[in-house]
MARTORLO-76832 format. One record per atom (N, C-alpha, C): x negated, y, z; atom name; residue number from 1. Coordinates in pm, 1 decimal. Example, Ala and Ser with C-alpha at 12.3 -4.5 7.8 and 13.67 -1.06 7.14 Angstrom:
<rs>
         x         y         z  atomo  num
   -1319.0    -569.0     780.0      N    1
   -1230.0    -450.0     780.0     CA    1
   -1320.0    -330.0     780.0      C    1
   -1285.0    -225.0     708.0      N    2
   -1367.0    -106.0     714.0     CA    2
   -1290.0       3.0     787.0      C    2
</rs>
This chain:
<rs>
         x         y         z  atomo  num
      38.2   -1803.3   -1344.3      N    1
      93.9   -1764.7   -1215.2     CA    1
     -19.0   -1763.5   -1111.4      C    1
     -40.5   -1691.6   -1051.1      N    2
    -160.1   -1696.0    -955.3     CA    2
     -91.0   -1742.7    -810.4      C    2
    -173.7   -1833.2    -793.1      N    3
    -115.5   -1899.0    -662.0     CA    3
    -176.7   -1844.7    -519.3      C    3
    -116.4   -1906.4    -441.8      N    4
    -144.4   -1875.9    -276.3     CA    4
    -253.8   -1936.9    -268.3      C    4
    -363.8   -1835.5    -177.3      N    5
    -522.4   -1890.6    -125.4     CA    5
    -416.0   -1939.8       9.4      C    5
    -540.4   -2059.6      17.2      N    6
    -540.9   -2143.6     149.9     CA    6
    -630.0   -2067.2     247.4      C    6
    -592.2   -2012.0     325.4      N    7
    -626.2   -1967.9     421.7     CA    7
    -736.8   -2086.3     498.0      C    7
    -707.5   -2197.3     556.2      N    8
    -777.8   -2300.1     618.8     CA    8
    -884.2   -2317.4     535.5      C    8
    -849.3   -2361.8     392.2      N    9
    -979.7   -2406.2     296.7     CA    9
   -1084.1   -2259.8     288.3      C    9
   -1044.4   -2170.7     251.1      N   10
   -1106.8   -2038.9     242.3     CA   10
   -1197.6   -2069.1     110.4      C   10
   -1332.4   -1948.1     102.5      N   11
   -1370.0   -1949.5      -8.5     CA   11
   -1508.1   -1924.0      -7.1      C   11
   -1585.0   -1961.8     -59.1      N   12
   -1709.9   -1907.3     -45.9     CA   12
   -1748.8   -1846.1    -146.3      C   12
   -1856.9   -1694.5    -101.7      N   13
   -1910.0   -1593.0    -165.9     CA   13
   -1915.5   -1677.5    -321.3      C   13
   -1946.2   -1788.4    -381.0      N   14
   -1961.2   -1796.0    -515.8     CA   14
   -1835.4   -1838.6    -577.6      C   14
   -1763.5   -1887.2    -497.9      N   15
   -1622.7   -1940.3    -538.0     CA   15
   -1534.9   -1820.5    -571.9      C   15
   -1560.5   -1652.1    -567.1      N   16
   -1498.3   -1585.3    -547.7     CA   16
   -1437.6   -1549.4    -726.8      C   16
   -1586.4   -1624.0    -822.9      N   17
   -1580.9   -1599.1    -997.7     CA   17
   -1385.0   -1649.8   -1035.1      C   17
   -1391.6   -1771.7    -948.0      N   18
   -1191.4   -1814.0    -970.3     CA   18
   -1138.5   -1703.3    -928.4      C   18
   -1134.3   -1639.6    -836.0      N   19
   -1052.5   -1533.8    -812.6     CA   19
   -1053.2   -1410.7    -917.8      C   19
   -1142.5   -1411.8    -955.6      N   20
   -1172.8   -1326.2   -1041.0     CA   20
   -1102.9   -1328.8   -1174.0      C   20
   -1142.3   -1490.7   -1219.2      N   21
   -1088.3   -1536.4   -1306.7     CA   21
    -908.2   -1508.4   -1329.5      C   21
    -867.5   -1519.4   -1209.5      N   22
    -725.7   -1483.9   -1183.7     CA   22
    -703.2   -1356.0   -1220.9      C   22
    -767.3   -1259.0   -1200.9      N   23
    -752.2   -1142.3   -1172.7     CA   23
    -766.0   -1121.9   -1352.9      C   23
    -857.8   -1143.1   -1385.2      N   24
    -917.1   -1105.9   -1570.1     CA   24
    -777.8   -1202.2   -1619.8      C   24
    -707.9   -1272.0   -1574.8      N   25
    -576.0   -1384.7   -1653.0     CA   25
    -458.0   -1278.3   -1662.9      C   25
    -442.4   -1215.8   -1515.2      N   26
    -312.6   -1179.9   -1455.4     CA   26
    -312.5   -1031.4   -1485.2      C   26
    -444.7    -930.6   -1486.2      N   27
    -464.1    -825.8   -1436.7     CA   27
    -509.1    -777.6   -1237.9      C   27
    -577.1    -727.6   -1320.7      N   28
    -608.5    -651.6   -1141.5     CA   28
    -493.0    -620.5   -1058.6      C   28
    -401.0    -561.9   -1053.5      N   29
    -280.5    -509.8   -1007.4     CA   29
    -231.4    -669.2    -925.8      C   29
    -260.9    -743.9   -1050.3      N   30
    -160.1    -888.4    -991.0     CA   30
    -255.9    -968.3    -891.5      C   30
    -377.2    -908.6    -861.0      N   31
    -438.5    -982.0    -752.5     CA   31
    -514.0    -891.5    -607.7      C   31
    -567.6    -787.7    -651.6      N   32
    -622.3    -712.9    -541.6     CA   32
    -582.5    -559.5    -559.9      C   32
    -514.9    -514.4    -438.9      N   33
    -504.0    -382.3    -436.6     CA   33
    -511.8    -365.5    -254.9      C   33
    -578.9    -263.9    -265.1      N   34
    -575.5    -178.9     -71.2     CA   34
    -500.6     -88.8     -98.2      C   34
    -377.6     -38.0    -137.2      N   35
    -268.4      58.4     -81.6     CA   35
    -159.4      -5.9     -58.4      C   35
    -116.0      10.0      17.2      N   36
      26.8      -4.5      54.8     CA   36
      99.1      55.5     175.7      C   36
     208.6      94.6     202.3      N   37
     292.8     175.8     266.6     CA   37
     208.5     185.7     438.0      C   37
     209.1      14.8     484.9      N   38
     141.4     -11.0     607.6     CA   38
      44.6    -130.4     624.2      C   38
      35.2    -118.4     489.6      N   39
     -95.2    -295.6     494.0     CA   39
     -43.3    -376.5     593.8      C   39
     121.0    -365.1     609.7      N   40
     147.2    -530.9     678.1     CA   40
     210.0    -585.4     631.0      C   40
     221.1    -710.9     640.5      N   41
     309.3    -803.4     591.3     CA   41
     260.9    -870.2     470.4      C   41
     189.1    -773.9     385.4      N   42
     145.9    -828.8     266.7     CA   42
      10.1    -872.0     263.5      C   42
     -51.4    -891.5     353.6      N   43
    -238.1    -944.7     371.9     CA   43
    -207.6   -1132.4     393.7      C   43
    -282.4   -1153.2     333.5      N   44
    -354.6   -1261.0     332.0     CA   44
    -505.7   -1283.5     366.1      C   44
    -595.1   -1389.0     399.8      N   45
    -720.2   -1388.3     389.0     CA   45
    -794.3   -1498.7     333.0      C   45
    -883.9   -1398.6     311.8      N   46
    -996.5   -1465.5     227.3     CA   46
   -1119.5   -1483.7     289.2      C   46
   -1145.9   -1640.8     350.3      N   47
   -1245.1   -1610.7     472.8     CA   47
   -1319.0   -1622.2     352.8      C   47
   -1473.6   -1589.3     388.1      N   48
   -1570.9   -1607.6     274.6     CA   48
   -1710.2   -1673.9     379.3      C   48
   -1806.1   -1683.7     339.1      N   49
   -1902.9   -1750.0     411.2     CA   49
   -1978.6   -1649.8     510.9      C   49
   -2027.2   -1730.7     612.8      N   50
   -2089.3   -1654.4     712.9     CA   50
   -1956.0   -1610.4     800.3      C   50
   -1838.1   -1607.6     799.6      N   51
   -1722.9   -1573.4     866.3     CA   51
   -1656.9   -1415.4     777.8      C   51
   -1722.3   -1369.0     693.1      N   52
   -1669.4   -1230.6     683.1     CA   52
   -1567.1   -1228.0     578.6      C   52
   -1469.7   -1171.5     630.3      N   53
   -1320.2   -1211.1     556.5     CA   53
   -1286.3   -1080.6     496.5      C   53
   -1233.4   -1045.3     351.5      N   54
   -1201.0    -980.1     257.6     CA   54
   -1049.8    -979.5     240.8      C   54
    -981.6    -850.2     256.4      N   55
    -810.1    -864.7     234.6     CA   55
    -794.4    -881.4      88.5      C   55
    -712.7    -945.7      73.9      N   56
    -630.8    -982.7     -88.9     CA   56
    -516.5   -1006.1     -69.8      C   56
    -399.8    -972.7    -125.6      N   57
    -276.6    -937.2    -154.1     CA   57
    -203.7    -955.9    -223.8      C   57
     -79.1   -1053.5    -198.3      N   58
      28.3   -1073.0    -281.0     CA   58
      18.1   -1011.6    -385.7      C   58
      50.7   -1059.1    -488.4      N   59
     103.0    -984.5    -635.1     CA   59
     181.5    -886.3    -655.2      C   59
     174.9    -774.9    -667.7      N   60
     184.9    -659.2    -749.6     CA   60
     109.8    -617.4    -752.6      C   60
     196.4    -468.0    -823.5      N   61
     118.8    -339.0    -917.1     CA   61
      39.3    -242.1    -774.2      C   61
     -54.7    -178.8    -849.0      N   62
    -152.2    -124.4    -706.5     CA   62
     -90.5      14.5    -749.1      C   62
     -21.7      45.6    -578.0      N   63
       7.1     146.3    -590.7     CA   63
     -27.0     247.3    -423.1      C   63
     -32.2     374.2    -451.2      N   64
     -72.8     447.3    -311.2     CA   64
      48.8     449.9    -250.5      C   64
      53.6     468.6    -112.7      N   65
     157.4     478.3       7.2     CA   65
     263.1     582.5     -34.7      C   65
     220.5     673.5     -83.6      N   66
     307.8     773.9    -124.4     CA   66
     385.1     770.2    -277.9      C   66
     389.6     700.9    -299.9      N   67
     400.8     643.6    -466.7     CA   67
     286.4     693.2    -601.7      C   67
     305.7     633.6    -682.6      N   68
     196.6     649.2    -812.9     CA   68
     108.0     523.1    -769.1      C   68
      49.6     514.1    -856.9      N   69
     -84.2     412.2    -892.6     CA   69
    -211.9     463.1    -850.0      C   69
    -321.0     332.8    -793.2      N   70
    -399.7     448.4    -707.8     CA   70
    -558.6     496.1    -792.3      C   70
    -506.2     488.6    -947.4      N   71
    -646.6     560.3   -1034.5     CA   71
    -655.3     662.6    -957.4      C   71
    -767.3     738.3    -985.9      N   72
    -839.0     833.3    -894.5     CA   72
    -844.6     850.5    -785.0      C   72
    -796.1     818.0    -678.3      N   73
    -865.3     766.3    -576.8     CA   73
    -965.1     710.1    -533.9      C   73
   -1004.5     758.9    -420.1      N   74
   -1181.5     791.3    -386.7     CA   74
   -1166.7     676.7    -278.7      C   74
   -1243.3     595.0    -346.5      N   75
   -1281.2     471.6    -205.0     CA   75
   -1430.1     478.5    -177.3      C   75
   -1460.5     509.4     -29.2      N   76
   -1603.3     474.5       3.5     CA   76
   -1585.3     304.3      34.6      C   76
   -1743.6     203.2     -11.9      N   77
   -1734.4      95.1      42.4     CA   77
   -1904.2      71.6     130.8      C   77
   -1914.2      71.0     188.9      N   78
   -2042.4      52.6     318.3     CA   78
   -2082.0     -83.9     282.7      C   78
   -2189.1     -89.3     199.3      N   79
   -2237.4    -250.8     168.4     CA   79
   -2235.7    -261.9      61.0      C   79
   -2380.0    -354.2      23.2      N   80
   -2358.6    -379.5    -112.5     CA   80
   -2413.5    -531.0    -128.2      C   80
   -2508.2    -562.3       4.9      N   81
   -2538.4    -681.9     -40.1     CA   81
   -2482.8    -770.5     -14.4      C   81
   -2528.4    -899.5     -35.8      N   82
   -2429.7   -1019.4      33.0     CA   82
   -2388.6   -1028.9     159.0      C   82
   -2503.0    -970.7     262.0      N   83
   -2555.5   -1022.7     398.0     CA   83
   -2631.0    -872.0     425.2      C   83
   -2605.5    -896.1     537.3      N   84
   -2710.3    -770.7     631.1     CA   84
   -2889.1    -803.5     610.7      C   84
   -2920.3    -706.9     592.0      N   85
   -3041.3    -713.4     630.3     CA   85
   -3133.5    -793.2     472.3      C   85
   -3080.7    -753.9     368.7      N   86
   -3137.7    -812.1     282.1     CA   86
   -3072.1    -716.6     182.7      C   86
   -3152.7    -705.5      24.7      N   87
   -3119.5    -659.6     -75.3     CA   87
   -3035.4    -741.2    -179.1      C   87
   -3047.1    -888.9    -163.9      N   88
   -2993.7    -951.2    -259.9     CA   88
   -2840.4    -928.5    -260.0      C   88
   -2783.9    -934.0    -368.4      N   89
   -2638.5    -890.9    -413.1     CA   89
   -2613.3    -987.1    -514.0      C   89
   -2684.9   -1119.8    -544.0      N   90
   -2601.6   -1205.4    -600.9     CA   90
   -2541.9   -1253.4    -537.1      C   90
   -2421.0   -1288.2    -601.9      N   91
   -2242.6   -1343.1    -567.4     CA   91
   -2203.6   -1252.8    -443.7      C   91
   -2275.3   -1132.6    -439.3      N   92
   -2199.8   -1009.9    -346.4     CA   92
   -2036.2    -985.8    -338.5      C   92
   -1934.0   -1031.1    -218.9      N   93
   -1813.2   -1038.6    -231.6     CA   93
   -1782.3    -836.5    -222.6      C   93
   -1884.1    -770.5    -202.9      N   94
   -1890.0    -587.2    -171.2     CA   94
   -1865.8    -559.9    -244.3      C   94
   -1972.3    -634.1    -395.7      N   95
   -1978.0    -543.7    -491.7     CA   95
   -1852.1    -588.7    -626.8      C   95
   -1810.1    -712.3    -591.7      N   96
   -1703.6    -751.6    -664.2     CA   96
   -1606.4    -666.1    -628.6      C   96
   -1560.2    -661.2    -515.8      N   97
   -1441.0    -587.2    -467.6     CA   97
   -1453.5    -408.0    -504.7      C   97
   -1563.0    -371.4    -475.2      N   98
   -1603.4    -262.2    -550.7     CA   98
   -1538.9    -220.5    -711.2      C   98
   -1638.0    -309.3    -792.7      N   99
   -1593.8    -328.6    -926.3     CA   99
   -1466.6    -359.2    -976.4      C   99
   -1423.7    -399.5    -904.1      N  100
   -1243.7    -456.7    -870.3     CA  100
   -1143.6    -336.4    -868.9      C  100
   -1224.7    -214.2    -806.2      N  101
   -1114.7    -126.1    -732.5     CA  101
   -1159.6     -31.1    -877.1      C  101
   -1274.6     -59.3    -918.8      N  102
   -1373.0      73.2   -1027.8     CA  102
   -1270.7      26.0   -1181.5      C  102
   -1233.3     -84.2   -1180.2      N  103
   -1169.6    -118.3   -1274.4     CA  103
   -1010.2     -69.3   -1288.7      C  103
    -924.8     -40.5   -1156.8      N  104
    -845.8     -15.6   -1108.9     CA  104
    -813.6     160.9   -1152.2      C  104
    -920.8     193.3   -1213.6      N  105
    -943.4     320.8   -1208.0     CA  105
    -965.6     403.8   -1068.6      C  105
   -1009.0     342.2    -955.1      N  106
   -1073.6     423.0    -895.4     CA  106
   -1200.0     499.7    -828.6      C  106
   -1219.5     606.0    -823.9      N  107
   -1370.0     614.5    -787.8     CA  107
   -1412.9     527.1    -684.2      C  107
   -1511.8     506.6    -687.9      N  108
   -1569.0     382.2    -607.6     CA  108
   -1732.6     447.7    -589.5      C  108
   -1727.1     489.2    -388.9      N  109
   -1864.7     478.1    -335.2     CA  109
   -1927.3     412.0    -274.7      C  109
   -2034.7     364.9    -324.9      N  110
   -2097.2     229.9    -251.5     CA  110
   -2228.6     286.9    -201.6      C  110
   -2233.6     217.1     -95.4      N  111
   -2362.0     229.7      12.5     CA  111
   -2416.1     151.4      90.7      C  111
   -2590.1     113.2      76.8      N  112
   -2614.6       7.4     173.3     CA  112
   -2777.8      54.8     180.4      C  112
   -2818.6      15.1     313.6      N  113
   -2934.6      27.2     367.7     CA  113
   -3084.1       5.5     269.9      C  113
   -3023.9    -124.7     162.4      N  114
   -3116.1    -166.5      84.5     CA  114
   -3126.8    -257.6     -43.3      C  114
   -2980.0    -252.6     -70.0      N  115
   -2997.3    -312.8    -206.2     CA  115
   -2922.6    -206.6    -281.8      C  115
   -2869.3     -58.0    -269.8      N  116
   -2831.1      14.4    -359.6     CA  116
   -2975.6     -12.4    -475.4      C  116
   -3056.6     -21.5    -500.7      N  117
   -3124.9     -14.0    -623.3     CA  117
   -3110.5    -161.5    -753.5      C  117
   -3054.1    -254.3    -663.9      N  118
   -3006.9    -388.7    -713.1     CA  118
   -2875.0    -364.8    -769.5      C  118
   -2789.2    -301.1    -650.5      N  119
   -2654.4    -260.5    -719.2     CA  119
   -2660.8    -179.1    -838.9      C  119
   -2733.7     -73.2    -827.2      N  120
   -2736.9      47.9    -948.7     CA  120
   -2746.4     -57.9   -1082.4      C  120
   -2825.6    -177.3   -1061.8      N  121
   -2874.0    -217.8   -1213.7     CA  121
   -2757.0    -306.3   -1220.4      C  121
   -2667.7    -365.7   -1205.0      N  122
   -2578.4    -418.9   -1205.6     CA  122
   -2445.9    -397.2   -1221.3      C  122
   -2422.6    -258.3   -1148.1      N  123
   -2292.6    -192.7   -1149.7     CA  123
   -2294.8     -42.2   -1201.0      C  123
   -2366.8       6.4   -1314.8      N  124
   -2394.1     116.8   -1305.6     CA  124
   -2295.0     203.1   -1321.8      C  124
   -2160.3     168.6   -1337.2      N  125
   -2039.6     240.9   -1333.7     CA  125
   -1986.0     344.3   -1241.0      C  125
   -2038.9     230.2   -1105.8      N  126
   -2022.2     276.4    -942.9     CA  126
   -2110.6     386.8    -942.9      C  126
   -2037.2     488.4    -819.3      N  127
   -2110.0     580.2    -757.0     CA  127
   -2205.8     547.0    -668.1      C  127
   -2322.4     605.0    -621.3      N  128
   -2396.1     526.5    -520.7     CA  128
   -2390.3     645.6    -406.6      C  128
   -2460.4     627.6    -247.4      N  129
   -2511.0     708.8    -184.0     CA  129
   -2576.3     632.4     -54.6      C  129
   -2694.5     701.7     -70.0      N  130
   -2777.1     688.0      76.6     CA  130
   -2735.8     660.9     212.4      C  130
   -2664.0     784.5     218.1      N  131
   -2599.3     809.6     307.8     CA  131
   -2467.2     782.3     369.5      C  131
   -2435.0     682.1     479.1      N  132
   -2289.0     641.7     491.2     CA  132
   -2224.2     759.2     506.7      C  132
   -2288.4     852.9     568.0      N  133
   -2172.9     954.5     600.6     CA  133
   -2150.8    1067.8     469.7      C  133
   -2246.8    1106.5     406.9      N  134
   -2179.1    1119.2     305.1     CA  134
   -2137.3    1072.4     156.1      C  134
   -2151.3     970.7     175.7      N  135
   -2047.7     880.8     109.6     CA  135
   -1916.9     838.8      92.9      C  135
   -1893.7     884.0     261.1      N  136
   -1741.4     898.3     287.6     CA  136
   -1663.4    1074.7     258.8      C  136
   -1750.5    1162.5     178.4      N  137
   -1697.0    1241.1     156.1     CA  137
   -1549.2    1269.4      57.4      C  137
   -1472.6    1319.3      85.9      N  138
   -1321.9    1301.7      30.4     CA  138
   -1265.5    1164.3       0.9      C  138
   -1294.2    1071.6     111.4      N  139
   -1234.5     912.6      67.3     CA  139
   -1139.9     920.3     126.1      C  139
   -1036.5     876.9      52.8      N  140
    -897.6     804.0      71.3     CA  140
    -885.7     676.6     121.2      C  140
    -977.1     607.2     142.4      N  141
    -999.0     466.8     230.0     CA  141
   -1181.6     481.1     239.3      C  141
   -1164.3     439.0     355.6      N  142
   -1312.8     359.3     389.1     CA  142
   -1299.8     194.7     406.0      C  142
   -1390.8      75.5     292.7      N  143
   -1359.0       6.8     308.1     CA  143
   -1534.7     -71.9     398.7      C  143
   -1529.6    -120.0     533.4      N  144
   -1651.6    -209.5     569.0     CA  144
   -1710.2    -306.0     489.3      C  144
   -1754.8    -377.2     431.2      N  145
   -1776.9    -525.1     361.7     CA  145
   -1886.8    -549.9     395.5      C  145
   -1983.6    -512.0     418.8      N  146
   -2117.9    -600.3     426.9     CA  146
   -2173.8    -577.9     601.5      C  146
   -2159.0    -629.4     679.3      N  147
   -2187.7    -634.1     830.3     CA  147
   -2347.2    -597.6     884.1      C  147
   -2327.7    -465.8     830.5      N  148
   -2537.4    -362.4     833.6     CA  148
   -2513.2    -352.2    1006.4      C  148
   -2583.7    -347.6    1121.0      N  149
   -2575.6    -323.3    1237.2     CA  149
   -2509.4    -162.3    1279.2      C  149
   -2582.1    -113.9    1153.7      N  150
   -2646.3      54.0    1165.0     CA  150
   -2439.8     136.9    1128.6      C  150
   -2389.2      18.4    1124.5      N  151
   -2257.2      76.0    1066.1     CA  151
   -2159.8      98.4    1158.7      C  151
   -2232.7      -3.5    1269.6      N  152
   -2173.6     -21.6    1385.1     CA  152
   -2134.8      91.0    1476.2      C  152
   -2246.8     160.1    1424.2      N  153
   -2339.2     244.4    1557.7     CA  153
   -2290.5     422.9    1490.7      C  153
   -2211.9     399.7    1410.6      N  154
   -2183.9     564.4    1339.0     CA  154
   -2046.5     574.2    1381.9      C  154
   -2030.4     755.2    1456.0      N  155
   -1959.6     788.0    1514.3     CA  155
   -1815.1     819.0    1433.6      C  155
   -1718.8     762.6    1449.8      N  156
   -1607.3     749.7    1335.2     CA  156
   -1563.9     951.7    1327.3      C  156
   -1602.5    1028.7    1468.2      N  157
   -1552.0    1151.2    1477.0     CA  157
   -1636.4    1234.2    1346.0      C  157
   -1761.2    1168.9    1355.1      N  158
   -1824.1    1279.5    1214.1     CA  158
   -1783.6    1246.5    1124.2      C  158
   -1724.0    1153.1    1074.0      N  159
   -1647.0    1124.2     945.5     CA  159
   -1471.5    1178.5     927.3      C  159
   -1405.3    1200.3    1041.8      N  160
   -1235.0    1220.9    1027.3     CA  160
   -1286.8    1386.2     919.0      C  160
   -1356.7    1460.5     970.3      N  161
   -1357.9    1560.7     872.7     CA  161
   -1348.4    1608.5     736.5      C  161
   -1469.5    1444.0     708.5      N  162
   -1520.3    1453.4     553.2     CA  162
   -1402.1    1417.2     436.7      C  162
   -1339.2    1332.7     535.4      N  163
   -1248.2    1192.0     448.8     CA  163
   -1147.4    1250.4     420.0      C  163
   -1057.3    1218.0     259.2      N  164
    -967.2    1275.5     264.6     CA  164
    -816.1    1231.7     327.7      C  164
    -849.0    1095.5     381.2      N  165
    -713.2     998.9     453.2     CA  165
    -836.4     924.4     545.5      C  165
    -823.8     963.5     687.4      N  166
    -869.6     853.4     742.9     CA  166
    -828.6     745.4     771.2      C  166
    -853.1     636.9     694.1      N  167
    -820.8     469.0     696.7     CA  167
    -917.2     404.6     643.6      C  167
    -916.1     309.1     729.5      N  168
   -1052.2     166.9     742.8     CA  168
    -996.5      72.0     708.6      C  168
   -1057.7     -17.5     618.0      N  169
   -1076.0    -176.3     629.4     CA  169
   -1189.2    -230.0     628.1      C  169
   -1184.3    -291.6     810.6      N  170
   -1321.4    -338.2     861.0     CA  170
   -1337.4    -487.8     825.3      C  170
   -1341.7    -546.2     683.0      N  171
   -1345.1    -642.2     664.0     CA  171
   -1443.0    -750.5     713.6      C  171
   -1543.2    -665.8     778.5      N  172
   -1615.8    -724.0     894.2     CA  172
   -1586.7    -723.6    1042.0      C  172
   -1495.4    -719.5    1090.7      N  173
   -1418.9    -689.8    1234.1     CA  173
   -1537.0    -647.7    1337.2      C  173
   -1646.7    -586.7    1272.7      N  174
   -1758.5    -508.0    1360.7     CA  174
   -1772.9    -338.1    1427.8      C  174
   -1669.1    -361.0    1388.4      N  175
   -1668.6    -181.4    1417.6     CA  175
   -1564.3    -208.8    1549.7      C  175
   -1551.9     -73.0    1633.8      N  176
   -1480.8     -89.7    1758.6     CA  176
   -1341.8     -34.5    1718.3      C  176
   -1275.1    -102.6    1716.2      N  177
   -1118.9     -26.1    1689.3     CA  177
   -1069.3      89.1    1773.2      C  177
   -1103.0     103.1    1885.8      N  178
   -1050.5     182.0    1960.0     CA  178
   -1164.0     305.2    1937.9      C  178
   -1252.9     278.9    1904.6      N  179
   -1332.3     413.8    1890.5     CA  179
   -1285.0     520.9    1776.6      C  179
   -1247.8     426.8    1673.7      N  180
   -1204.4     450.6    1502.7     CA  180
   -1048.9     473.3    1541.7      C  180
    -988.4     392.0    1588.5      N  181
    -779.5     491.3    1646.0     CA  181
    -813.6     572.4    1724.6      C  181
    -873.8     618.5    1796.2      N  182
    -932.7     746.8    1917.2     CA  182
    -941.0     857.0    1795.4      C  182
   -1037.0     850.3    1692.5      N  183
   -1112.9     941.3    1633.0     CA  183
    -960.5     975.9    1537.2      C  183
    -907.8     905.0    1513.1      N  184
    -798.1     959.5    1409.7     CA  184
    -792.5     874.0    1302.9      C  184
    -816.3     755.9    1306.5      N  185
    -833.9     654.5    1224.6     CA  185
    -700.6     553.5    1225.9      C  185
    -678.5     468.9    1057.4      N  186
    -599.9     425.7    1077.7     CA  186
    -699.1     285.6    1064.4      C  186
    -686.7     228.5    1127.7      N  187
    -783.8     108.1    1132.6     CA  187
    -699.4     -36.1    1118.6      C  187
    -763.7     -85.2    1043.6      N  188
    -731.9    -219.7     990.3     CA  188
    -845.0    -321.0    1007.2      C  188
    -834.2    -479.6    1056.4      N  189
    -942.1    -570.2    1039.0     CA  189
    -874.9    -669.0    1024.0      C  189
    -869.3    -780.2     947.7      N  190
    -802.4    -884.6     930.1     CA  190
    -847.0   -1001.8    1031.9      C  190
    -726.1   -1027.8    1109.7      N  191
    -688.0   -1115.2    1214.2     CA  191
    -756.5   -1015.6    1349.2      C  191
    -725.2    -936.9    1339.1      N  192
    -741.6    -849.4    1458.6     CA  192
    -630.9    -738.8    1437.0      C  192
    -536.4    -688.7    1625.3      N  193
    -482.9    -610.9    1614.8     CA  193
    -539.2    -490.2    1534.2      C  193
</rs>
């Protein structure tokens, strides 16, 4: 039975292998999925270290807003390393969640300033790209995870084009919400309106 995270206790980036562990017991479905009708009601959090908090979700089957299961679906994720400003990606909570969604059957694009070449040897399943913006080409979610400055600073309007559903999860609550709901965004950050 996979139990309720403690929110207060939370978790740190290496503690995340139990969750995992849950997930390889139960199935993926029974621990992490990003679709749902309105991503409310059903979030929980997962603070992780340094403050940057990751959504995880009641138990069920992962399914898209519109019904079906969400294999093929195109997720961009912005980040790969642990931390800004560094390449290292051991106990990376980006690239787990990544691999998480790649297992899920969905495409999965990952992007970061400087450890995509760490990720490639590690995850070579994942898609990679240079480029945040096109990375977000035909995504059905954009998910934030790794808090790069430079992510901050990109205009959410050049992206409503590329994407094929504009919706965010700024699991780093660094991005401006009102810039990203202005642009046509459905924006999400855990413990923020």
């Amino acid at each position: 039975m996979v139990r309720e995270l403690d929110e207060e206790a939370g978790l740190r980036a290496g503690e995340l292998t139990e969750v995992f562990e849950i997930r390889d017991t139960h199935g993926s479905g029974q621990l992490i999925t990003f679709f749902s009708a309105s991503w409310d009601g059903d979030e929980t959090q997962l603070p992780l270290a340094e403050g940057v908090k990751l959504p995880v979700l009641r138990p069920r089957t992962p399914r898209h807003p519109h019904g079906g299961d969400v294999r093929g679906k195109r997720i961009t994720v912005w980040g790969a390393a642990f931390k800004p400003e560094t390449d290292d990606i051991r106990d990376s909570p980006a690239l787990a969640v990544a691999q998480s969604l790649h297992d899920l059957g969905t495409c999965v694009t990952v992007t970061d300033p400087k450890a995509l070449d760490n990720a490639r040897k590690l995850h070579p399943a994942l898609d990679y790209a240079d480029d945040p913006i096109a990375a977000a080409q035909d995504a059905d979610l954009l998910l934030h995870l790794t808090e790069w400055p430079h992510y901050r600073h990109i205009d959410p309007t050049r992206l409503t084009s590329r994407v094929a559903n504009p919706k965010v999860i700024d699991a780093c609550g660094t991005l401006n919400a009102d810039d990203w709901r202005s642009a046509g965004w459905i924006y999400r950050a855990l413990g923020r309106p």
